[in-house]
Structure formats: structure tokens, C-alpha cells
C-alpha positions in Angstrom: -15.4 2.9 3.3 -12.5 5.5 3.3 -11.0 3.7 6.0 -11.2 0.2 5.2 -9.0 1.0 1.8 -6.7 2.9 4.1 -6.0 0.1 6.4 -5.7 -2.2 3.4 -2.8 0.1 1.2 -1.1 0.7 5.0 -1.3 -2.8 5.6 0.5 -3.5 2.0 2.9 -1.0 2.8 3.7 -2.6 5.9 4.2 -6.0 4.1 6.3 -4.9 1.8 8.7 -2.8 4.7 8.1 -6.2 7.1 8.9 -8.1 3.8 12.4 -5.9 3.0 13.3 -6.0 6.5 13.5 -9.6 7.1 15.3 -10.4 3.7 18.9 -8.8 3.6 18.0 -6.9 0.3 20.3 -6.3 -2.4 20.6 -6.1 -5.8 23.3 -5.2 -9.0 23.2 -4.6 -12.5 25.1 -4.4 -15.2 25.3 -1.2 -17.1 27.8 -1.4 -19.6 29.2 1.9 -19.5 32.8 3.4 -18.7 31.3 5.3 -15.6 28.7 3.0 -14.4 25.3 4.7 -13.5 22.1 3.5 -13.5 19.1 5.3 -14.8 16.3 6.1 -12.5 13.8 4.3 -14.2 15.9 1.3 -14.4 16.7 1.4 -10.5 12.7 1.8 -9.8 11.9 -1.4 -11.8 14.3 -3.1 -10.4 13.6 -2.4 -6.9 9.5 -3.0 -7.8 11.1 -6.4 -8.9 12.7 -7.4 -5.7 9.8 -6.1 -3.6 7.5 -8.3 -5.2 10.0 -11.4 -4.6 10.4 -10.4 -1.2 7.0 -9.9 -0.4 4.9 -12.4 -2.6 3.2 -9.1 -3.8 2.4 -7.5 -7.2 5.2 -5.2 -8.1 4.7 -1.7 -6.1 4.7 1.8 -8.2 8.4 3.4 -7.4 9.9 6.6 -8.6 13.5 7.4 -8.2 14.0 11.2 -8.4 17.3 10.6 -10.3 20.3 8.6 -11.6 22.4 5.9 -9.2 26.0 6.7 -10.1 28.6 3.6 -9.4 30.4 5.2 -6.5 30.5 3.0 -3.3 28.4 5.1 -0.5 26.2 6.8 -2.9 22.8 7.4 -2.0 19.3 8.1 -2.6 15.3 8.2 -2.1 13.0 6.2 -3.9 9.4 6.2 -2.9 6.4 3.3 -3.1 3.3 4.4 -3.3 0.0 3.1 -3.0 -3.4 2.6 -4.5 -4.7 5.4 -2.2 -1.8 7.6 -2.4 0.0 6.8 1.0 3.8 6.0 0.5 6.7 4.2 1.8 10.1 5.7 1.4 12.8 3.0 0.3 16.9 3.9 0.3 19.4 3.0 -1.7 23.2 3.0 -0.8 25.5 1.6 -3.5 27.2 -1.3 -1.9 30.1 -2.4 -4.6 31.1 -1.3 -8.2 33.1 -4.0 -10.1 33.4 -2.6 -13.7 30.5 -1.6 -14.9 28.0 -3.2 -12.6 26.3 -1.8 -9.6 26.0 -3.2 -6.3 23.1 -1.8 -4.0 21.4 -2.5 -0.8 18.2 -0.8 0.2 16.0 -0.9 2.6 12.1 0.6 3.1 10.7 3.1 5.5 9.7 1.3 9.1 6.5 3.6 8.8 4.2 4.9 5.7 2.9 8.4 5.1 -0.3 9.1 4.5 -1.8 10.3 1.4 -2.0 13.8 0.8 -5.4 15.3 1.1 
């Protein structure tokens, strides 16, 4: 039933991109440092976090290759991914900076990738 468990991660994935779309999705954070940047780890939980409230889902898996620095216009790639391996990508584009906590937008992929075979 290969395809059944395909059809149900894509249609989660869909949810959750559905689910980010229709919610104007932001979020901030206070880091309390001098140059404000937020660790990768820290940006992927907090995006699972939103997702999930978005979407009335459990929180997604995310990875964030690397750091958000507090500079208005910076960006980068997270990526959900599924039970089966398929993913979403989701962007991030640093919105606002006021001291030393970090505005962001983000939005998700309109479409998934499937999972590597």
C-alpha cells in the first residue's frame, strides 16, 4: 500500500502549505544578544510550532541548514519532511529587527517533492 501512505504524507503536506497560505504567517523571537541571530534549531522549532497552530496538526520535522541573522531581508530554506520522506520547502525572510528580537514571515512550498528513492 505504497501508494495509499503516499497520498496520505502528500495530503499532509498539502495541509500544512494550504494551512500557511491562508494564515498570514509570522513569527519573532527574542534572542538577547548584541547582534541578534537566531540559531537554526531554534528557527525549526519554532516554525514546527506555528505549523501545527496553523494547521491543527502535530508539529512537522523541520531542518534549517543554518543561522537567521537579524538583518531585515534576510533569507533562507527550511524544509518539512514527512513520514515517507517527501518534503515541503518553507522560506523565511526576516521581516523586522527591534533590538534583539527577530521578526520573520515564511511561507511553504505550493507543491511537495517526492521522496528520494
Amino acid at each position: 500500500m505504497p501508494t495509499a501512505r503516499l497520498s496520505a504524507a502528500t495530503s499532509l503536506l498539502s495541509a500544512v502549505a494550504a494551512g500557511v497560505l491562508l494564515v498570514g504567517c509570522s513569527a519573532s523571537v527574542s534572542v538577547g544578544k548584541s547582534t541578534p541571530k537566531m540559531s537554526a534549531d531554534k528557527l525549526a522549532t519554532i516554525l514546527a510550532e506555528k505549523l501545527a497552530e496553523t494547521t491543527g496538526q502535530p508539529k512537522p520535522d523541520i531542518a534549517c541548514p543554518e543561522d537567521l541573522v537579524g538583518k531585515v531581508g534576510t533569507t533562507t530554506r527550511c524544509t518539512l519532511t514527512a513520514d515517507d520522506g517527501s518534503t515541503l520547502g518553507v522560506s523565511v525572510t526576516v521581516s523586522s529587527v527591534e533590538g534583539d528580537q527577530i521578526n520573520f514571515d515564511f511561507k511553504a512550498d505550493d507543491k511537495a517533492s517526492p521522496a528520494a528513492n
